[in-house]
VOGU-3710 file (C-alpha; in Angstrom, 3 decimals, decimal comma):
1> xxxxxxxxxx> 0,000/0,000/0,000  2,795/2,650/1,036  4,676/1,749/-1,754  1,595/1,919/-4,422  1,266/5,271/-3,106  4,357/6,416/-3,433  4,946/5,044/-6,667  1,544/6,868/-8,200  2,162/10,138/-6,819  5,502/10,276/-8,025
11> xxxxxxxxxx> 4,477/9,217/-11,655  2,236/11,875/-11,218  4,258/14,975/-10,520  7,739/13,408/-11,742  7,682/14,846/-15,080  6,539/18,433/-13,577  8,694/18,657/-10,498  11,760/16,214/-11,497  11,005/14,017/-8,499  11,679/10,609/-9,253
21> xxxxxxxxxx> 12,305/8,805/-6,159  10,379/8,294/-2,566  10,761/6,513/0,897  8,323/5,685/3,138  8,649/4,291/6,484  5,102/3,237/8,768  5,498/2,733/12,450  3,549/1,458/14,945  2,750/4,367/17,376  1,893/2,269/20,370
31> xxxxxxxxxx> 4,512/-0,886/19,901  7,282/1,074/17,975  7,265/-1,815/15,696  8,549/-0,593/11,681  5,588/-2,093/9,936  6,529/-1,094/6,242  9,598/0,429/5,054  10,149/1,747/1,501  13,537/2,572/0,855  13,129/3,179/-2,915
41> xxxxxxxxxx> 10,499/3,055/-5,671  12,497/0,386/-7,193  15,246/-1,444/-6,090  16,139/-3,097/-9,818  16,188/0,729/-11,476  19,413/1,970/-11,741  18,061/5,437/-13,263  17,153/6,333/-9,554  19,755/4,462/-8,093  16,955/2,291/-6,597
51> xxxxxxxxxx> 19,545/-0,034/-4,434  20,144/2,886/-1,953  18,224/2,856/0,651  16,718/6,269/1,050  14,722/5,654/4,594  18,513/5,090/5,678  20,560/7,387/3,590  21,038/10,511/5,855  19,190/13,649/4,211  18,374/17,289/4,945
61> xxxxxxxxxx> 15,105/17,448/6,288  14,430/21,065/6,051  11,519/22,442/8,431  10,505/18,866/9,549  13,477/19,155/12,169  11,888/22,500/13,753  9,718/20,504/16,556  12,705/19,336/17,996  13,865/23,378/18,384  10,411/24,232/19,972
71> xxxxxxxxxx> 10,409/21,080/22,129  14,079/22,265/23,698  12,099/26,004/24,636  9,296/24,712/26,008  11,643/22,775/28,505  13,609/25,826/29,232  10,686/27,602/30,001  9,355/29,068/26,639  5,481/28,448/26,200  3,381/27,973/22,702
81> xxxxxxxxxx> 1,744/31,847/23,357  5,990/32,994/23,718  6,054/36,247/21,286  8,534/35,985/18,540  9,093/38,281/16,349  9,347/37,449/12,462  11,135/40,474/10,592  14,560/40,473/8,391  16,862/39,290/11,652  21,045/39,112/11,548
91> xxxxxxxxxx> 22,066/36,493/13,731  25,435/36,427/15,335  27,275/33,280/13,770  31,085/33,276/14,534  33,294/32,880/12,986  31,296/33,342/9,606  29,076/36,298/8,547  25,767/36,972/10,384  23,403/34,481/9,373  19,751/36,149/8,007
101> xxxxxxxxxx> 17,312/33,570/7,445  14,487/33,828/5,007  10,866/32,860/5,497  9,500/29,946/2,566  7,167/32,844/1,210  9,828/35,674/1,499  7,640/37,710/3,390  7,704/38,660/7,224  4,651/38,457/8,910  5,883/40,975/12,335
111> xxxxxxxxxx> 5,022/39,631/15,560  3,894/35,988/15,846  3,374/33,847/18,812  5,260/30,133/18,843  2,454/28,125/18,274  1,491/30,437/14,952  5,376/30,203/14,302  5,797/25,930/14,215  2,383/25,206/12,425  3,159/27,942/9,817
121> xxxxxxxxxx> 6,869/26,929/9,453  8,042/30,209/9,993  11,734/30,036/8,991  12,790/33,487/10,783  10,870/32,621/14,069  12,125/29,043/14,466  15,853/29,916/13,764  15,501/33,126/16,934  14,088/30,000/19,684  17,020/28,295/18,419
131> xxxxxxxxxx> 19,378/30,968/18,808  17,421/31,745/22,272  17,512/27,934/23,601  21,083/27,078/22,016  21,894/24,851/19,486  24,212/22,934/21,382  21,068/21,887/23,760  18,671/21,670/20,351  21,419/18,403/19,597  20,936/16,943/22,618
141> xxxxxxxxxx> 16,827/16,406/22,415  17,427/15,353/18,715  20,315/12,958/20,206  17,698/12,044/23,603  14,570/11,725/21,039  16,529/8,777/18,867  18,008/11,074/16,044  21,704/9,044/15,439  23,231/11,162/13,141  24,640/15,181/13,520
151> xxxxxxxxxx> 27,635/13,695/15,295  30,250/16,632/13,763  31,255/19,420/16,462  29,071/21,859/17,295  30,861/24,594/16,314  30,848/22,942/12,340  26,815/23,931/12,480  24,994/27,063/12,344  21,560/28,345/13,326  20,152/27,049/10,287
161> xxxxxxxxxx> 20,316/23,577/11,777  16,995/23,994/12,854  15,787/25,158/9,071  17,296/21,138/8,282  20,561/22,111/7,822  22,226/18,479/9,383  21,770/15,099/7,658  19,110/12,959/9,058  17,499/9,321/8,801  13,719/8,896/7,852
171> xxxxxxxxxx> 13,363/6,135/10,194  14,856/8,206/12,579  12,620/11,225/11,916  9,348/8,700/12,074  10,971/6,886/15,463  11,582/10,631/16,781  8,428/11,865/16,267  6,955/8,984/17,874  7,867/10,341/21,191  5,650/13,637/20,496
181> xxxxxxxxxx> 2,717/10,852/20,018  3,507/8,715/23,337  3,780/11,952/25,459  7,339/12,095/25,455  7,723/8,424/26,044  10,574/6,201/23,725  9,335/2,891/23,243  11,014/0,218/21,708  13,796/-2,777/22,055  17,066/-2,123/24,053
191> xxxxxxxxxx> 20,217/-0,647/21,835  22,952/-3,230/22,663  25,360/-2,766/25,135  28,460/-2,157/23,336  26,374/-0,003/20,672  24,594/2,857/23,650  26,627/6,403/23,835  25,666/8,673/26,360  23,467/11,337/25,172  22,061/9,191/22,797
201> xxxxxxxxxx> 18,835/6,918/22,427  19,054/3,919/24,717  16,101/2,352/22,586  15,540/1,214/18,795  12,181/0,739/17,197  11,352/-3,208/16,532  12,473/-4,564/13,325  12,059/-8,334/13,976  9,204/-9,388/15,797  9,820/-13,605/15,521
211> xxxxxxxxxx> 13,195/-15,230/14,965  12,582/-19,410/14,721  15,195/-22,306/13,761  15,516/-24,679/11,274  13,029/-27,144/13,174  10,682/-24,338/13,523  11,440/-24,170/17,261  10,845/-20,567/18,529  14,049/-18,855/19,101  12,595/-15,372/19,971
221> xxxxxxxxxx> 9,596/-13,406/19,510  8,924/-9,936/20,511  6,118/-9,315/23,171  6,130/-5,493/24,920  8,033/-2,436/24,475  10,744/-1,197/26,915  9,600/2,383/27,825  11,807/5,120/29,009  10,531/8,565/29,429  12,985/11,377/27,537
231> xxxxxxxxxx> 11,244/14,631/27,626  7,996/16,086/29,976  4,635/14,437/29,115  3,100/17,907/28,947  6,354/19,494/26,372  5,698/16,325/24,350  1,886/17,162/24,070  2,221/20,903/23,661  4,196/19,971/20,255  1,393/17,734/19,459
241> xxxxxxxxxx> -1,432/20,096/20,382  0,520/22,830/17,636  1,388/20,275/14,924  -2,258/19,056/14,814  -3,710/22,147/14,687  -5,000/22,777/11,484  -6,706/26,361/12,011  -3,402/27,440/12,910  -1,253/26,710/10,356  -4,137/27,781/7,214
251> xxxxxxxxxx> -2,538/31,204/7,161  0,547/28,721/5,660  -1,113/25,652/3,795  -4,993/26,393/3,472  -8,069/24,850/5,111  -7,667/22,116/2,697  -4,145/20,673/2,863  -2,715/17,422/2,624  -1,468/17,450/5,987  -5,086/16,666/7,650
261> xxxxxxxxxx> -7,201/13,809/7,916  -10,594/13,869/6,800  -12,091/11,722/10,296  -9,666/12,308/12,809  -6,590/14,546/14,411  -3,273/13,976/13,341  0,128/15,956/13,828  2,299/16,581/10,607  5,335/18,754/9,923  7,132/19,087/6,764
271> xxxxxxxxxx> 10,435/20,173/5,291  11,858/21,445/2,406  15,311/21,953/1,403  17,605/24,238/-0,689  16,849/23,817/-4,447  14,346/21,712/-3,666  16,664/18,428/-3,122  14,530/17,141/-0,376  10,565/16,939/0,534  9,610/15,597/3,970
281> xxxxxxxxxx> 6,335/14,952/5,758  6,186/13,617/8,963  3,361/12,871/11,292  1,235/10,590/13,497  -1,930/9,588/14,910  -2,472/8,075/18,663  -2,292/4,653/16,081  0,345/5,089/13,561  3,603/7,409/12,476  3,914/7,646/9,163
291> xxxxxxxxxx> 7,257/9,431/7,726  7,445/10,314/3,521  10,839/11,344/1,845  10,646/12,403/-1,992  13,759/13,568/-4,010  16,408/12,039/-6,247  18,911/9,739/-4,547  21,835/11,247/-6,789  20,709/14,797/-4,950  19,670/16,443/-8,049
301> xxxxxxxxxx> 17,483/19,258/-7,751  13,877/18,616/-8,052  11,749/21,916/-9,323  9,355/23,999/-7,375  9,125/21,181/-5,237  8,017/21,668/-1,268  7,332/18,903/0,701  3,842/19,839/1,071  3,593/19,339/-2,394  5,978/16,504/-3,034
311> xxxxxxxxxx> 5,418/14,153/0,451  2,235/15,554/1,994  -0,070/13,870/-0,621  1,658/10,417/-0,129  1,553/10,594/3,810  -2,059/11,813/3,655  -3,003/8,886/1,716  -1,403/6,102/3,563  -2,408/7,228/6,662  -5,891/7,590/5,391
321> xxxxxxxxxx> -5,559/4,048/4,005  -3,553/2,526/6,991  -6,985/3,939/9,694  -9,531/3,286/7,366  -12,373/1,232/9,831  -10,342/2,036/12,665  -12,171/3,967/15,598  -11,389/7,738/16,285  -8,632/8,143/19,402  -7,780/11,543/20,612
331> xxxxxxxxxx> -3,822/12,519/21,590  -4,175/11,840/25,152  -3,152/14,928/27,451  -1,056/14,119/30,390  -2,255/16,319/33,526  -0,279/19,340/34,406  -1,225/21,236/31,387  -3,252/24,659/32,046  -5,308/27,243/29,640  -5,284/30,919/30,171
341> xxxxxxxxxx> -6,649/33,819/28,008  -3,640/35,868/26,478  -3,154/38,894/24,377  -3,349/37,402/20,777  -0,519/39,593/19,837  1,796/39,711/22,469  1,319/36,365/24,689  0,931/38,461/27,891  -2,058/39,046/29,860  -4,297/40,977/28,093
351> xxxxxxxxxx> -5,250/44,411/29,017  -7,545/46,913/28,535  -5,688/47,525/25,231  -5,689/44,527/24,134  -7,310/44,543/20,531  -7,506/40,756/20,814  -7,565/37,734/22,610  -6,738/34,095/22,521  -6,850/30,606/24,982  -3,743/29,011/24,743
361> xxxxxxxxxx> -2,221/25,546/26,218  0,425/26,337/29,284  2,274/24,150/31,538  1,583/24,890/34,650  3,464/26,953/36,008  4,699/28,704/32,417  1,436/30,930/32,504  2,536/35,045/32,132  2,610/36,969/34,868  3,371/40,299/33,022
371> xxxxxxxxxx> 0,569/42,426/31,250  0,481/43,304/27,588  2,834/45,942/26,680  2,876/45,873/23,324  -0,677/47,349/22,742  -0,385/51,145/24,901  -2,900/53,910/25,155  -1,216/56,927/24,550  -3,541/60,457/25,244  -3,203/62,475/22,087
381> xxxxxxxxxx> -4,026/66,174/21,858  -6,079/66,578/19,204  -5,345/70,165/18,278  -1,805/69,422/18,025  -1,596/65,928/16,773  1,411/65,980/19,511  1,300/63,933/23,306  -1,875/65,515/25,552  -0,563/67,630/28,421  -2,628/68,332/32,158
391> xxxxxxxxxx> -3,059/71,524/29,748  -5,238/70,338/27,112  -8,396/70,670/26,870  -10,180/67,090/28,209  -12,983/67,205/25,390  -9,879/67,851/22,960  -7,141/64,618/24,255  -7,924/61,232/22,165  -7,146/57,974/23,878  -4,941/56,401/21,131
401> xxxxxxxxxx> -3,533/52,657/21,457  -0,625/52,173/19,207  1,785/48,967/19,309  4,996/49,346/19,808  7,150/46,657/19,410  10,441/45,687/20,191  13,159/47,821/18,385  14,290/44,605/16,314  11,486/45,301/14,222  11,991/49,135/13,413
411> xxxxxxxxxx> 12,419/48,140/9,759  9,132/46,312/9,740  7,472/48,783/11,365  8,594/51,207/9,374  7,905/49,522/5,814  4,509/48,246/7,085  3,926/52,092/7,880  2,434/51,385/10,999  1,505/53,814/13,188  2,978/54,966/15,826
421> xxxxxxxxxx> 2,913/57,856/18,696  4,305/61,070/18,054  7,338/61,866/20,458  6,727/65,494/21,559  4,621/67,210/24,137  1,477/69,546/22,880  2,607/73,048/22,838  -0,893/74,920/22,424  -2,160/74,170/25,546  -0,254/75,503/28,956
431> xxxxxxxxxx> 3,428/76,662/29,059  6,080/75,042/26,457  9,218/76,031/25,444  7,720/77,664/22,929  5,991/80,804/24,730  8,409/80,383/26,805  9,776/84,048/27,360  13,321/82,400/27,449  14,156/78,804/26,385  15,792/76,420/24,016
441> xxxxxxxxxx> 14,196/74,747/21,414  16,977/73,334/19,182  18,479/71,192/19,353  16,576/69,062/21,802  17,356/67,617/25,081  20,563/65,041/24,793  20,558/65,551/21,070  23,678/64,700/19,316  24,655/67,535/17,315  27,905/68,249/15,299
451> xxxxxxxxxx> 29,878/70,852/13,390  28,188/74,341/12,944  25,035/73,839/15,328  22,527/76,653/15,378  20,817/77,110/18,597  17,048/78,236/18,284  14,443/79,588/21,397  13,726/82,192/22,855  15,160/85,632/24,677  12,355/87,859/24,899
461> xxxxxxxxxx> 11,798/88,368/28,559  10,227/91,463/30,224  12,018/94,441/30,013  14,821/92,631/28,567  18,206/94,448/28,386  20,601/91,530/26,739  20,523/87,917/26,078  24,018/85,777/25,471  24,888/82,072/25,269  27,163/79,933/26,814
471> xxxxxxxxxx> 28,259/76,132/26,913  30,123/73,866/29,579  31,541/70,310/29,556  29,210/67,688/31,465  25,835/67,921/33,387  27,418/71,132/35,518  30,001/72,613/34,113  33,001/73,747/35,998  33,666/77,059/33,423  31,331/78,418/30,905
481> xxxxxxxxxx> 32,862/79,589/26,985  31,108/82,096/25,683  29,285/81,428/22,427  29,225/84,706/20,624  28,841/87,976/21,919  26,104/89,503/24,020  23,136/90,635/22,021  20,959/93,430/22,901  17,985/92,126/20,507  14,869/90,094/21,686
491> xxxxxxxxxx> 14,773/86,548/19,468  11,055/84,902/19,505  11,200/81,197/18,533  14,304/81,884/16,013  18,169/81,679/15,810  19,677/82,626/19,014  23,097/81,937/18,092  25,629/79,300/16,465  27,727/76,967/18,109  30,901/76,219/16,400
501> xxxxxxxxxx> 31,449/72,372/17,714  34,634/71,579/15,659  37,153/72,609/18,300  35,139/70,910/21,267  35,944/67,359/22,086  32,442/64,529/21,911  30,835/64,225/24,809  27,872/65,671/26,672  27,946/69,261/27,501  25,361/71,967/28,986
511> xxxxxxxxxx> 24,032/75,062/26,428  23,383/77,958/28,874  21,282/80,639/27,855  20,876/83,755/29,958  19,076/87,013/29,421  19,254/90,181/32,157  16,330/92,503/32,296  15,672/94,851/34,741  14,204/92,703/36,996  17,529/90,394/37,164
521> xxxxxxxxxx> 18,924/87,684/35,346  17,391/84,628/34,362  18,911/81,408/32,824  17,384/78,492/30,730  20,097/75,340/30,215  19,623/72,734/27,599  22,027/69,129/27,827  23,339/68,313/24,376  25,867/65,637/22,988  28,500/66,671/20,564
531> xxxxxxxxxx> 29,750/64,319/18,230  31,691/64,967/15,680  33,196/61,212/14,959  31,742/59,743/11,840  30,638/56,125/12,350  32,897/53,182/11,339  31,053/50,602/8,574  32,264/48,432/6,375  30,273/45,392/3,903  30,889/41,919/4,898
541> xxxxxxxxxx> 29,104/40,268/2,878  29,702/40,392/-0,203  33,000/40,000/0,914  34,786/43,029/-0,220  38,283/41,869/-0,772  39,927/43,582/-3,918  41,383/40,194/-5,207  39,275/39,093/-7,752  39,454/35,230/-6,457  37,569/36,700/-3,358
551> xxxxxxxxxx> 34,622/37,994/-5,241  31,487/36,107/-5,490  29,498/35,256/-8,382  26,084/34,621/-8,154  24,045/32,249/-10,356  20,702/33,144/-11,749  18,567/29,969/-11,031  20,494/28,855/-8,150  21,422/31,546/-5,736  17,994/33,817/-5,527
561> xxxxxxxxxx> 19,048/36,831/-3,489  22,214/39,026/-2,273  21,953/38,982/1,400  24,109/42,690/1,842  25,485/42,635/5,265  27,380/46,021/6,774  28,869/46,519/10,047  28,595/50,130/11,858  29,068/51,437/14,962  29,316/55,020/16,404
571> xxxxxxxxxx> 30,987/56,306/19,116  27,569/57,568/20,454  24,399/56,585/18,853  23,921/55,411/15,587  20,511/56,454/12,944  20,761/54,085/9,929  22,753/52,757/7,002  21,908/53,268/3,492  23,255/50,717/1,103  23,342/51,039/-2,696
581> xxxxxxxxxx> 24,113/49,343/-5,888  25,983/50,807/-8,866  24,867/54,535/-7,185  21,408/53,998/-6,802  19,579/53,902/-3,479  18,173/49,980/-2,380  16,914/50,771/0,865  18,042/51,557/4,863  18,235/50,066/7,930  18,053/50,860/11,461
591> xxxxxxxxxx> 18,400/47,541/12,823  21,553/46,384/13,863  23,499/44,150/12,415  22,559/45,924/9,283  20,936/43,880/6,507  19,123/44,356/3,322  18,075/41,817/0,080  18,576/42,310/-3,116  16,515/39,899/-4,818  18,745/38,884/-7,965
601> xxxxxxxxxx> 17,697/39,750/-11,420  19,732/40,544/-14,616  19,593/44,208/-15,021  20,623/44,091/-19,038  21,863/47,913/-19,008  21,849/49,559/-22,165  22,830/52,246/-23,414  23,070/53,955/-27,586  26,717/54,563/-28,922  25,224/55,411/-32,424
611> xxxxxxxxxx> 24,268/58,858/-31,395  24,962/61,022/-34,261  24,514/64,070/-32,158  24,149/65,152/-28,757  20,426/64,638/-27,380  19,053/67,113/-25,013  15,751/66,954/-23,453  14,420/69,000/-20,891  10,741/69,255/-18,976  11,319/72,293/-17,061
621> xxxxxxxxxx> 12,518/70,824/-13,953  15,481/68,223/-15,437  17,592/68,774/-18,616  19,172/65,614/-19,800  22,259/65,748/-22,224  23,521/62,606/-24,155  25,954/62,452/-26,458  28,938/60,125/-27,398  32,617/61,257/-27,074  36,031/59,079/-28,230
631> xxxxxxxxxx> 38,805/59,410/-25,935  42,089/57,436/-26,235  40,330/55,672/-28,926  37,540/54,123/-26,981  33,681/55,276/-27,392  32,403/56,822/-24,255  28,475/57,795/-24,052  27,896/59,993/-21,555  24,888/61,413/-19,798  24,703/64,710/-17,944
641> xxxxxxxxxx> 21,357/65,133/-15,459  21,103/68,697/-14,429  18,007/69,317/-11,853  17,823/71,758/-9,184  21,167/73,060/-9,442  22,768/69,350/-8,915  24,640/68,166/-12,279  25,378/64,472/-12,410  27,556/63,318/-15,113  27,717/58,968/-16,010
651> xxxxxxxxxx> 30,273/57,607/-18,093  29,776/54,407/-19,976  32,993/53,246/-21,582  32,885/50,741/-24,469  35,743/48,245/-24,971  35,206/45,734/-28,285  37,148/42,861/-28,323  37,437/39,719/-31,010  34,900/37,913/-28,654  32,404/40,247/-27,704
661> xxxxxxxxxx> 32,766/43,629/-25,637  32,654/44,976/-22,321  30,499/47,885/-21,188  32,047/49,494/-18,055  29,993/52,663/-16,092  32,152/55,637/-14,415  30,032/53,818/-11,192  32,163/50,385/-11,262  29,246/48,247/-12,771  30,120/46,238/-16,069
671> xxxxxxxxxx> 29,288/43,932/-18,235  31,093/41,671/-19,932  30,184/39,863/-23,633  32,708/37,360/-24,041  31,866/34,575/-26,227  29,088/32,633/-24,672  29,906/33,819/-21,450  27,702/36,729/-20,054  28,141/38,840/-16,972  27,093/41,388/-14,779
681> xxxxxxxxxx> 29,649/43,054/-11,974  27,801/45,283/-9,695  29,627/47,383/-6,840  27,930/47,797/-3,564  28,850/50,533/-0,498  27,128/51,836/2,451  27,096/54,922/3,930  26,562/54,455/7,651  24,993/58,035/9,336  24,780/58,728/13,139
691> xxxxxxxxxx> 22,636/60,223/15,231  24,419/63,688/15,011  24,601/63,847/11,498  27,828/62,270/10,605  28,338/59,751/7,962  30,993/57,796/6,664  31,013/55,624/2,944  32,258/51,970/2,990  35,069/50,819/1,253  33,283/48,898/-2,221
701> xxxxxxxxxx> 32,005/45,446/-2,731  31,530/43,682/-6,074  29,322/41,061/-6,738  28,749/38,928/-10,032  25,811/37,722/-11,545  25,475/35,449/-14,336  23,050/33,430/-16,215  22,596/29,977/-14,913  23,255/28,355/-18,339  25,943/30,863/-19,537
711> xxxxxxxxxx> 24,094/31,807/-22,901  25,229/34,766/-24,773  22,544/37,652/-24,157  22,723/40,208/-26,723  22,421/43,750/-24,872  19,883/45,730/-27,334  21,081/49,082/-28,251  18,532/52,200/-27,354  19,015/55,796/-27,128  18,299/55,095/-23,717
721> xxxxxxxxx> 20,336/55,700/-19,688  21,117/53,030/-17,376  17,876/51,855/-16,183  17,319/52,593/-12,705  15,767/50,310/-9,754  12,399/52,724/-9,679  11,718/52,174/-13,547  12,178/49,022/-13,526  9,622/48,073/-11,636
//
């Protein structure tokens, strides 16, 4: 039956997807008995090397190994309604590069609660409990749970260990997961003596259940399972409770997918890995585990393949065949598990602000204790759009709820444009430093300024005789330097005077402003930072290393994106880091470690070297010149932008060779013609700003893309500029 099933969904999709090979291994839930095992579609066909055993062979098996992550948090303390958040995330990953995982769908979906995170197979989520929990301890309940393999050091992995990336067995996969359906319990026949290593599984699921001799006397039969118990009842159940719950993961798969059964609950996960060389479902009833590998034993790439579409069908179908006339059993849940209501967003008690709630499955004694604070009611003025004051006006002051969220997920927020309070204090209503008679307004209170600063307020007391400004190292300055002369002049919300930082050392310092008028003097202070010490950044990835063997090339096809990674750091307080490509803008971050994506594509520049004359065109606002020059003998087109008073000038210098030709822009980026060959060198920088202003440009990076089968592309010619990232899309 397994192997029927296997073999007609494979003839099915083989053609479509390139999968020609399956393995399917059935267990017994309750007996751990291995009651079919298909190790290849056929053993005789050498075209999918049908002798190898694929239910043995170790593979990736992508998402399918994510319980085992979950499982280790929720025995350190994590629960299902934990809040993780699922945004563009650099993990730490010494010695290499800072590892940024990508979600199946390419999207981020923000905040997301664990269970949400497991039955949706949220890549991004999954990899921050394992950097949370440790991978070293993710090994050992993989190693306790009966997983044999991922022996190497665990410095030789990386996060994305719990995205699959380790070799595993099927049949250990299906015995692993049969602890989830026992409650946590291994069941099975004692691993020999001289074959048991500590930390690993003490017991093997039953391959032989009679052994007789020659006269047919009975040598050995099996009768009962041993039983040892490796994680918590209630952790073994939680993973359960998630992995069979369907209305949680049809944000992922659909109401309809191939990982439910029709008549009864069952618990699947499955896995996918890179290019699509592996598709994995594995799951279980209270009655059977059923485990499904599809790929191509020689680890060629199948096509648009996941495992809910390659494996999923297959285990849905033997499992549907293997209970058909059975009765209905439920998971059985051990005592010691608890519900509570929680903030649906959070995972925290809900408050009054809470836009929604949720019941969610706790061990007890896991249940939060702290309140939402995610969801916050802020009291908005609504003349000023700014924070309410005691001053405003009650039937004008809006109580707003906004969600802020942890500052990993500026980016998000900001792309998702969500909304979010406004940072200063109404100044309609009541005294501000506005009507203020004397104050500071500018810059603000421990703001990091730099260079020429000017300082705007107000000096317009009563009977005001002179005003004059002064600044002083630290919080109380031991002498005062004048800044600029006295001034005999009342200022109202306007320059009062500019401080030259350039000769001051960073650090924080006290503006003093003080006015005399006949009734006295008066003084108004203001704490400001100076910095003027650009940030340090340079890329990491790609690697920027001037030798050419450093550089990477890229493959249309196989690699899909450029994960851009920059360091910066300030000697203060960094604002963001811009990175671009070839001098155009790709996008900012304010998230550190600093990452962006640049989906890969093959730009094809182009640009017309057959102008006869210079072209100018002009709408008013932008005059565009192009024309082509010959300098040392080589044709040069040239474009010159003028707008606003900015010119901008880009060189495009054309080399012709016996084999082709080679475009190069005054930017860095190329492209190269040379026979069949065809290739596109981009340069990438990042210009790294801090919070006072400063900025500093990265040393370059250059990056190669390529075709995946190296045809030759001819460039078209058009009386046209490098394309930029805006038109193109």
């Amino acid at each position: 039956m397994a192997e029927t099933a296997a073999r007609e969904h494979i003839a099915g999709i083989a053609e479509k997807h390139n999968a020609h090979n399956a393995a399917v291994v059935i267990l017994d839930a309750k007996r751990a008995e291995i009651l079919a095992m298909v190790g290849s579609l056929d053993y005789e066909d050498d075209n999918i090397d049908g002798q190898i055993n694929m239910a043995l062979r170790p593979r990736q098996p992508g998402s399918s190994f994510k319980p085992f992550t979950y499982a280790t948090g929720f025995m350190q303390g994590y629960t299902p309604a934990t809040m993780l958040m699922d945004v563009r995330t650099s993990f730490p990953n010494d010695p290499h590069p800072p590892y940024v995982p990508e979600n199946y769908m390419r999207t981020f979906t923000g905040p997301v609660l664990a269970r949400d995170a497991l039955a949706r197979s949220l890549n991004v989520p999954a990899v921050a409990m394992m950097h949370k929990v440790g991978l070293s301890s993710v090994l050992d309940t993989a190693h306790a749970m009966g997983i044999s393999t991922l022996r190497n050091p665990v410095s030789e992995y990386g996060l994305s260990l719990t995205l699959g990336g380790g070799e595993v067995r099927l049949l250990d996969m299906a015995y692993a997961f049969s602890l989830f359906d026992n409650n946590g319990q291994m069941r099975g026949i004692p691993v020999p003596v001289e074959r048991q290593e500590p930390g690993f599984r003490k017991l093997d699921p039953v391959a032989i259940l009679r052994v007789t001799g020659p006269d047919g006397q009975l040598l050995y039969e099996y009768e009962q399972p041993f039983r040892q118990q490796v994680i918590q009842p209630q952790v073994a159940y939680l993973i359960t409770d998630i992995l069979s719950d369907n209305q949680a993961r049809i944000a992922a798969f659909g109401p309809d997918n191939a990982l439910e059964l029709e008549d009864r609950p069952a618990a699947a996960k499955t896995g996918s890995t890179n290019n699509f060389r592996d598709g994995w479902t594995v799951g279980y009833t209270p009655q059977y585990v059923v485990g499904v590998w599809v790929g191509n034993a020689d680890n060629e790439e199948m096509v648009n393949a996941p495992g809910a579409r390659t494996a999923a069908p297959i285990w849905q179908r033997v499992m549907t065949e293997l209970h058909r006339g059975l009765p209905v059993e439920p998971f059985a849940r051990p005592e010691g598990l608890v519900t509570a209501v929680v903030d649906g967003e959070s995972g925290k008690l809900p408050t009054d602000a809470s836009p929604w709630r949720k019941q969610e499955l706790f061990v007890e004694g896991t249940v939060p204790t702290e309140s939402d604070d995610i969801h916050r009611i802020y009291r908005i003025c609504r003349a000023s759009g700014k924070l309410a004051t005691i001053d405003c006006p009650p039937n004008d002051v809006d109580e707003v709820v906004f969600s802020i969220y942890p500052p990993d997920a500026a980016d998000w927020v900001r792309e998702k444009e969500i909304p979010q309070p406004p940072t200063e204090y109404c100044d309609l209503h009541g005294a501000s430093l506005t009507s203020a008679g004397l104050s500071i307004t500018s810059p603000k209170l421990f703001q990091g300024v730099g260079g020429i600063v000017p300082v705007e307020g107000n000096a317009r007391v009563g009977g005001q005789q002179r005003y004059w400004l002064q600044v002083g190292e630290g919080m109380d300055p031991a002498q005062w330097i004048p800044v600029g002369p006295e001034h005999g002049h009342s200022v109202a919300n306007g320059v009062l005077e500019y401080l030259d930082t350039t000769g001051l050392a960073d650090g924080l310092y006290t503006l003093k402003l003080s006015a005399m008028s006949g009734t006295g003097l008066r003084e108004f202070t203001m704490a400001v930072r100076l910095d003027n010490t650009p940030p340090e950044v340079a890329v990491i990835n790609p690697n920027p290393d001037p030798d050419e063997t450093e550089q990477i090339t890229y493959i249309m096809g196989k690699d899909e994106w450029i994960n851009i990674q920059v360091s910066a750091v300030d000697n203060q307080v960094m604002d963001r880091v811009e990175f671009y490509m070839n001098d155009e803008l790709l996008g900012s971050s304010t998230v550190a470690p600093y990452t962006l994506r640049w989906t890969l594509e093959l730009l094809r520049p182009s640009v017309s070297f057959d102008l006869p004359a210079p072209i100018v065109e002009s709408d008013g606002e932008r005059t565009v010149r192009r024309e082509v020059l010959r300098e040392d003998d080589q044709l040069v087109y040239r474009e010159t932008i003028e707008q606003g008073g900015l010119i901008t000038v880009t060189d495009v210098v054309k080399l012709t060779h016996a084999s082709g030709y080679t475009l190069t822009w005054s930017t860095g980026q190329q492209v190269i013609q040379y026979g069949d060959e065809y290739t596109e060198t981009h340069v990438i920088y990042a210009i790294a700003y801090d919070a006072a202003g400063n900025e500093t440009k990265s040393e370059l990076a250059i990056a190669h893309v390529i075709p995946r089968e190296r045809d030759k592309l001819e460039i078209p010619e058009a009386a046209m500029p490098t394309p930029t990232r805006e038109e193109e899309e």
